[in-house]
N, C-alpha and C positions, 0 to 999 in steps of 0.2 A: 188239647184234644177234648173233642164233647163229652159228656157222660151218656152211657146207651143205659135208658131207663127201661126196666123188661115190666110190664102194665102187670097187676097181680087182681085177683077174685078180692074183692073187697069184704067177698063175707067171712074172708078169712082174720079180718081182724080182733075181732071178741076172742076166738080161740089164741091166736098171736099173745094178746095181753094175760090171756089165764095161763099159758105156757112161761111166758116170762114173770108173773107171780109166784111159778110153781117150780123156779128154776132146780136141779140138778145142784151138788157140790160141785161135781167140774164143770157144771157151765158157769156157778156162781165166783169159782175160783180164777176161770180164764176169762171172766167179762172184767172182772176185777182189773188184768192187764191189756185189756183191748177196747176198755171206753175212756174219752177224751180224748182220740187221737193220742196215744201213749204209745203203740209202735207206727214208728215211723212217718208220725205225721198223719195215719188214715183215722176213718172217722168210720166205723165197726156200727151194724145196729145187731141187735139180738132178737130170734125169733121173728124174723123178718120175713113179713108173704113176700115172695116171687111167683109168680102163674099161678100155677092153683096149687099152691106147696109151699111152707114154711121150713126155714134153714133155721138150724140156729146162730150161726152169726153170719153177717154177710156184709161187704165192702163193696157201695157203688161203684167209686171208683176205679178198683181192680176188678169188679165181677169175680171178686172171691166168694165164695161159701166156705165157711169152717163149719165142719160136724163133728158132733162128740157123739161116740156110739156106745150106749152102754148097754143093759142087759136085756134092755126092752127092745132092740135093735135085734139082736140073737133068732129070732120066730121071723122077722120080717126083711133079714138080709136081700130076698129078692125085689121086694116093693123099695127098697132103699134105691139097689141098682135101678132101676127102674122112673124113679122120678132122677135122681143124680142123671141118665144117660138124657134122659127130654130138658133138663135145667142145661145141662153141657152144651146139645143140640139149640139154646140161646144165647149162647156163648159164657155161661159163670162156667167160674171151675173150682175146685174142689178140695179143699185138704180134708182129712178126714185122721181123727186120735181118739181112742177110746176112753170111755170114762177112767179105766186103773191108769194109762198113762198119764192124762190130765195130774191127776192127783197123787201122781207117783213122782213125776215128772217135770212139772208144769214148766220150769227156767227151759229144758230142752223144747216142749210147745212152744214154746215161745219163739225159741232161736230158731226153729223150724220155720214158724211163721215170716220170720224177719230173713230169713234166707230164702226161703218160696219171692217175696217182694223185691230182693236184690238183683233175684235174679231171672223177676218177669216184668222190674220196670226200669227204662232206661234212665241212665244216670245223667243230667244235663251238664253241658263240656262249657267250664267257666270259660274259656278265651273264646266264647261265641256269645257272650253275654247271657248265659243259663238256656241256650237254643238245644236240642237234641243232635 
């Protein structure tokens, strides 16, 4: 299957790189277990432009976006919905854990993650030689 690459605003890159110097403890906690392809084989970036909007982690592959919402999210819950419903309308979609879960929690993020993937990517059937 191709990968559907969604084109992003390029000027979004400087802020991209000053966001991912200035990560969060739950971003810095949950990038810990989502770089190098550590679940499940995907290949995760962080702070990643899409359209004119940066996610904090995102899977080409799956056209996942993960969001970690923390207190700076609070004031701007409808600007969140809002770009999430125009990223969606490209086809990503979306997990979303709040900063205390992350870091409350993070083995359950995790599993969460890895169960969102089992169960939106088909499993290839070995007696077809790995074909879907």
């Amino acid at each position: 299957m191709r990968r559907k690459i969604i084109p992003y605003d390029h000027n979004l890159k400087q802020l991209a790189c000053n966001l991912r110097n200035n990560s969060t403890l739950a971003e810095v906690l949950l990038w810990r277990e989502l770089k190098g392809k550590q679940i499940r084989g995907y290949d995760f970036h962080r702070q990643k432009p899409i359209d004119k909007f940066i996610v904090d982690f995102y899977c080409c592959d799956l056209l996942l976006a993960i969001e970690i919402d923390g207190a700076s999210h609070d004031e701007k819950t409808a600007l969140d919905e809002e770009r999430q419903r125009k990223l969606e309308e490209l086809g990503v979609r979306f997990l979303r854990f709040t900063d205390r879960e992350v870091k409350a929690n993070l083995h359950g993020v995790v599993m969460t993650i890895e169960d969102w993937i089992d169960a939106h990517v088909p499993t290839p059937n070995p007696s077809k030689g790995g074909e879907l």
